[in-house]
C-alpha positions as CSV (number, residue, x, y, z in Angstrom):
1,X,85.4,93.8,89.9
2,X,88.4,91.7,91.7
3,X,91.6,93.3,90.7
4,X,93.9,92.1,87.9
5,X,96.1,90.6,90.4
6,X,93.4,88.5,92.0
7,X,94.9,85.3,93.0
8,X,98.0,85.8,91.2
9,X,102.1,85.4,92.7
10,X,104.3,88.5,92.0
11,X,107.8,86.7,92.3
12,X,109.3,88.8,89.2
13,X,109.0,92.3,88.2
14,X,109.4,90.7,85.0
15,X,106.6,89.3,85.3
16,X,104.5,92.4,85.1
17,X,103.6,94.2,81.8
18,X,103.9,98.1,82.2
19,X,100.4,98.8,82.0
20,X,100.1,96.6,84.7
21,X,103.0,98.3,86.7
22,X,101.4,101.8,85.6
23,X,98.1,100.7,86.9
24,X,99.7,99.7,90.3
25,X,101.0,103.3,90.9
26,X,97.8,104.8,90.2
27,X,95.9,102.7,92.2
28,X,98.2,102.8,95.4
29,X,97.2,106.6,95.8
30,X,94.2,104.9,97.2
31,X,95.9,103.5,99.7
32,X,97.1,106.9,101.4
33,X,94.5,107.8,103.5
34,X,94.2,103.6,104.8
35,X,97.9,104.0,105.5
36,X,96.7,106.6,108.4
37,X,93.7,105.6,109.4
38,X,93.4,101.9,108.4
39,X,90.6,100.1,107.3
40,X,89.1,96.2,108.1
41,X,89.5,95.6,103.9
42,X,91.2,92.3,104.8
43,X,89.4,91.2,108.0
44,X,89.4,87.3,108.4
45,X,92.7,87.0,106.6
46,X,95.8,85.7,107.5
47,X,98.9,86.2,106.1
48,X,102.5,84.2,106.5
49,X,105.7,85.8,106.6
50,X,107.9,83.1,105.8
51,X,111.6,85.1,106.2
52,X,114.3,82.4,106.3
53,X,117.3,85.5,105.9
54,X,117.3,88.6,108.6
55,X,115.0,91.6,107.2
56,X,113.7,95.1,109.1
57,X,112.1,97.1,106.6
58,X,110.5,94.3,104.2
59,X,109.5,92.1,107.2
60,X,107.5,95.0,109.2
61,X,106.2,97.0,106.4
62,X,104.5,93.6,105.0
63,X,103.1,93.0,108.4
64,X,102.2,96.6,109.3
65,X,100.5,96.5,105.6
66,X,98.2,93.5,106.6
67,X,97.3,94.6,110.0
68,X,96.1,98.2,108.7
69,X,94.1,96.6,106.7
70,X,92.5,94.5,109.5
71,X,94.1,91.3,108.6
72,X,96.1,89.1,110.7
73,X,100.1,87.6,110.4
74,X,101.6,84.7,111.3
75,X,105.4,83.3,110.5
76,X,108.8,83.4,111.8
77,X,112.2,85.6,111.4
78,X,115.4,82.8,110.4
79,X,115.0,79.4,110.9
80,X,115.8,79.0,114.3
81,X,112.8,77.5,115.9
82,X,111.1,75.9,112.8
83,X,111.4,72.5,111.5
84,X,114.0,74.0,108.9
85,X,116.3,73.4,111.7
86,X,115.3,69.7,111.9
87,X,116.2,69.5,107.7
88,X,112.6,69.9,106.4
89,X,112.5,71.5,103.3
90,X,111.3,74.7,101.6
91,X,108.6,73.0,99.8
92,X,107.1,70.9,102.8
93,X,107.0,74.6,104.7
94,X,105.2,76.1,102.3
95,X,102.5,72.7,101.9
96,X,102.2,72.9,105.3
97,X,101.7,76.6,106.1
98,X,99.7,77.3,103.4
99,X,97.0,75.6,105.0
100,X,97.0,78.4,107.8
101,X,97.4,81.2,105.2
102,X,95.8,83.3,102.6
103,X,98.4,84.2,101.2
104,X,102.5,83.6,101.7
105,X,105.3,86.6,101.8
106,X,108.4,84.8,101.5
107,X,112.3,85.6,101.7
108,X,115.2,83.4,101.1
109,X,118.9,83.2,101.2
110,X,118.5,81.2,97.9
111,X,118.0,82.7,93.9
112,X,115.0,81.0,92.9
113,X,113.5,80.1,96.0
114,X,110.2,82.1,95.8
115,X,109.2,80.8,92.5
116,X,109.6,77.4,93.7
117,X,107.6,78.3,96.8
118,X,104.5,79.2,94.6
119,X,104.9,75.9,92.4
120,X,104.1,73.9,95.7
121,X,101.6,76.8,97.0
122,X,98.0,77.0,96.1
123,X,97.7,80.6,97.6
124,X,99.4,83.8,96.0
125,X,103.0,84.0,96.6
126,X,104.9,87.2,97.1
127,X,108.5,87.3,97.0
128,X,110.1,89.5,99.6
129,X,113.7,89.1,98.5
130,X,115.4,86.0,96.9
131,X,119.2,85.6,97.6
132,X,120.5,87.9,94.9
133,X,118.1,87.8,92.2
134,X,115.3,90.1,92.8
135,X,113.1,92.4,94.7
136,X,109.9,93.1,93.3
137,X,107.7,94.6,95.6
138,X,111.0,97.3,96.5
139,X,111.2,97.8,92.6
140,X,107.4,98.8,92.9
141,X,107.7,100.9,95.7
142,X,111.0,102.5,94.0
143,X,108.9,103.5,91.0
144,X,106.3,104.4,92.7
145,X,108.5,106.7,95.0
146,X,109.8,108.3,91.5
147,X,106.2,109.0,90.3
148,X,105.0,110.1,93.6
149,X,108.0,112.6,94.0
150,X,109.1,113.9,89.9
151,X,105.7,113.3,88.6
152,X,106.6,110.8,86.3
153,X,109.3,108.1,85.0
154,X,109.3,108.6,81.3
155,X,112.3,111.3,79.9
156,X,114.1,110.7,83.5
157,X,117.6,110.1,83.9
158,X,118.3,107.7,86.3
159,X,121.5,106.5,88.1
160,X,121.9,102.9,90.1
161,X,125.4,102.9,92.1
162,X,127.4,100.8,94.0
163,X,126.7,97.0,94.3
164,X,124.5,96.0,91.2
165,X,126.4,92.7,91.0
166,X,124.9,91.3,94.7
167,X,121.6,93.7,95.3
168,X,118.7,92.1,94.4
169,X,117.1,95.5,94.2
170,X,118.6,97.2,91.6
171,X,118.5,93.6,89.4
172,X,114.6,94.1,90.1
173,X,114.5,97.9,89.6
174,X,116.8,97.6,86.3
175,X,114.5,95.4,84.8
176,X,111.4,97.6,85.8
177,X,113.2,100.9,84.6
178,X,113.8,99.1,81.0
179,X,109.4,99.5,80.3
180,X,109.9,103.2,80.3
181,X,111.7,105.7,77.9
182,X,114.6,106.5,80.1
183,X,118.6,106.8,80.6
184,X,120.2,104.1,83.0
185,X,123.4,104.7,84.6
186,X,124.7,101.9,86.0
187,X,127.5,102.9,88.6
188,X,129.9,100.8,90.3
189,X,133.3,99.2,90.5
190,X,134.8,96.9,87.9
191,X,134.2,93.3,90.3
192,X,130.5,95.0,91.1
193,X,129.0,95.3,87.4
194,X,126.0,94.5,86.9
195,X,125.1,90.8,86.3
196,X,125.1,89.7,82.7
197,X,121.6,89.0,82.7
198,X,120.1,91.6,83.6
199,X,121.9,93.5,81.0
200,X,120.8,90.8,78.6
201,X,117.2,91.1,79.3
202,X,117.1,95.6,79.3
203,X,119.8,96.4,76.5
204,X,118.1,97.4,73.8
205,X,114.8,98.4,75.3
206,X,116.7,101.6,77.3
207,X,119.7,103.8,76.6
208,X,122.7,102.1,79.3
209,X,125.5,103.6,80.3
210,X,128.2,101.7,82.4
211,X,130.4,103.9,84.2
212,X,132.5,104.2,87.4
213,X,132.1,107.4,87.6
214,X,129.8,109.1,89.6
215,X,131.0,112.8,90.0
216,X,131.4,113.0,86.7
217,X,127.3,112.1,85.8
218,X,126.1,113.9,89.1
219,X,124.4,117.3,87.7
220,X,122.7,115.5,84.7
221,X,120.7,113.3,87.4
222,X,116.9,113.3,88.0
223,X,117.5,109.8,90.0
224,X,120.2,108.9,92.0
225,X,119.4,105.0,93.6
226,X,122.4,104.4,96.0
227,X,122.8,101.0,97.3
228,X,125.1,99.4,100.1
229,X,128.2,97.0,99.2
230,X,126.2,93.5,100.1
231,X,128.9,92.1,102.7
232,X,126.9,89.1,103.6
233,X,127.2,88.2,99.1
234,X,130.4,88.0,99.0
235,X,132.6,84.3,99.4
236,X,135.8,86.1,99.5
237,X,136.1,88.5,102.6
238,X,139.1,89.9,100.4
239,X,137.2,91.0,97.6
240,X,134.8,93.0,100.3
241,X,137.5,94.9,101.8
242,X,138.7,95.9,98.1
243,X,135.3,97.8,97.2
244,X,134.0,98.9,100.8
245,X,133.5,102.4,100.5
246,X,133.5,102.8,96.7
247,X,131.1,105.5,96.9
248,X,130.2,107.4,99.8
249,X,128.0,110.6,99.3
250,X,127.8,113.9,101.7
251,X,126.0,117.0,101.4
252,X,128.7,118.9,99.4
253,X,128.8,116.1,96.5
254,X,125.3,116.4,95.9
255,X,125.5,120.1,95.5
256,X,125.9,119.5,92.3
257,X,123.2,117.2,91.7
258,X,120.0,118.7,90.5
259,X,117.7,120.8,92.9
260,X,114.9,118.9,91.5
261,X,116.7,115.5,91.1
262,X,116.3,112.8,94.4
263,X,118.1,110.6,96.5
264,X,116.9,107.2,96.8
265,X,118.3,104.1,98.7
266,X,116.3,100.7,99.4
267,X,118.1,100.9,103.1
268,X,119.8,99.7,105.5
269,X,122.9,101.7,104.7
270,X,126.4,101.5,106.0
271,X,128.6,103.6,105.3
272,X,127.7,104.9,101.8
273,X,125.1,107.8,102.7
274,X,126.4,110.4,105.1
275,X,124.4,111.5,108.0
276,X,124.5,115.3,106.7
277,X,122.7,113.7,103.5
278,X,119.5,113.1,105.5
279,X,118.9,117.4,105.9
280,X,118.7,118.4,102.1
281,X,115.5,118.4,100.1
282,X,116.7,115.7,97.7
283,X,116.5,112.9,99.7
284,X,114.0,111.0,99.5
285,X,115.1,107.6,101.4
286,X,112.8,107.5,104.4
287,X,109.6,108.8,102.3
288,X,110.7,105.5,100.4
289,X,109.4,103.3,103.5
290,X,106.3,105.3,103.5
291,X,105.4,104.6,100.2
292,X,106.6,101.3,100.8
293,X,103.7,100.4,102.8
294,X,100.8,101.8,100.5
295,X,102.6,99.8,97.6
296,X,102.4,96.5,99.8
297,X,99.1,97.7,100.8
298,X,97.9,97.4,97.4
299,X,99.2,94.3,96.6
300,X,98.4,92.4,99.7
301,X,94.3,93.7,99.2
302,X,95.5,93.0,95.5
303,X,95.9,89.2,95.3
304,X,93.5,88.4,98.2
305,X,91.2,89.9,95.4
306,X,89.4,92.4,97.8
307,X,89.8,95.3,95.5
């Protein structure tokens, strides 16, 4: 039987229902042993990675995802070199290279963009980052990381710090986080609060805390999701230099964080993860990019409805 996602666009983990979410993490288990030794699951297929903002980890693991599965890629990194440059539009791109494509990963400078990319695409649409809105396919992998590591997500307690005004993926992870029975600590300075919205849409579906205080929360932690200060967001270089270096973790602060809790970050980092973080047991940032690529795995065989 094709997969529930057959055919369909993931542009919003909102979009997803948690038995849906709860079925992706099991299934991606599968993926494990492809991830090593890869499989031709997608052979014929072609897919577009349509990144129109810089990108390391989303870019490659999307197209390392497609070729281990014995598909093929096809797009570009920025604009430079495309008819962008010469003023054409997202939507003519997409009508254009959707005729070369199964299906198209997309990432844009602009909130909103991917959705309008699959109302003018007639092949699924995955959203690989849009401005600052959201991140699905890292809040799936983020979860699934979670899962794979504490055994589950329900009865967690689970802390997001640093920039949840700008970072797309602690909007998409937020809203992800609010389908299970957990505690959210949102972390950051006053000027990086979490957008309105998002806090509209989870309040009242999950127990929030907001809180600038980290130290004080550490050792009640299962979860702590660190992100970087989003330079690139921000109109005011001013207001950058006010909050750079909010929170910066070493070794000896996370002493007192949980022997069983994790350390997650969607990378790149700056400055807000020491080096010396990288040796203890609790972190759990580069097994992220591992599961990463099963989670995309899945999705990519997923909507090209070859499950």
């Amino acid at each position: 039987m094709p997969s529930f996602l057959a055919g369909r666009d993931i542009i919003s983990i909102k979009d997803l229902k948690r038995e849906e979410i709860d079925e992706i993490l099991r299934l991606t288990d599968a993926f494990e042993p492809l991830a090593d030794k890869g499989s031709d699951m997608l052979d014929g297929r072609i897919m577009a990675a349509l990144f129109f903002e810089p990108s390391t980890r989303t870019k490659l693991s999307f197209e390392s995802a497609m070729y281990k599965l014995g598909g093929s890629v096809i797009g570009f990194a920025g604009p430079m070199g495309t008819s962008v440059e010469k003023g054409e539009n997202l939507a003519d791109t997409v009508r254009v290279v959707e005729n070369y494509a199964d299906v198209l990963v997309v990432r844009h400078p602009l909130e909103g963009a991917a959705r309008l990319a699959a109302e003018f695409a007639s092949v699924p649409v995955i959203n690989a980052g849009s401005g600052a809105e959201e991140h699905p396919t890292q809040a799936l992998l983020d979860l699934y990381t979670i899962r794979r590591e504490l055994g589950r997500i329900d009865g967690l307690k689970v802390a997001l710090v640093g920039d949840l005004r700008y970072g797309r993926t602690v909007h998409s992870l937020a809203y992800a986080l609010s389908l299970y029975d957990i505690k959210l600590y949102l972390v950051s300075p006053e000027i990086l609060r979490m957008r309105k919205e998002v806090l509209a849409g989870i309040r009242g579906r999950v127990d929030v805390v907001e809180t600038d205080d980290l130290a004080g929360i550490l050792p009640e932690l299962d979860v702590l999701y660190v992100t970087r200060i989003q330079k690139e967001r921000f109109a005011d270089p001013a207001e950058y230099e006010e909050v750079k270096g909010s929170y910066r973790l070493t070794s000896a602060m996370l002493s007192r964080l949980k022997p069983t809790g994790i350390v997650m970050h969607p990378l790149p980092r700056v400055d807000e993860v020491d080096y010396d973080v990288d040796r203890i047991p609790q972190a759990k940032y580069f097994k992220q990019v591992r599961y990463g690529l099963m989670v995309r795995m899945f999705l990519l065989a997923s909507v090209l409805g070859a499950i």
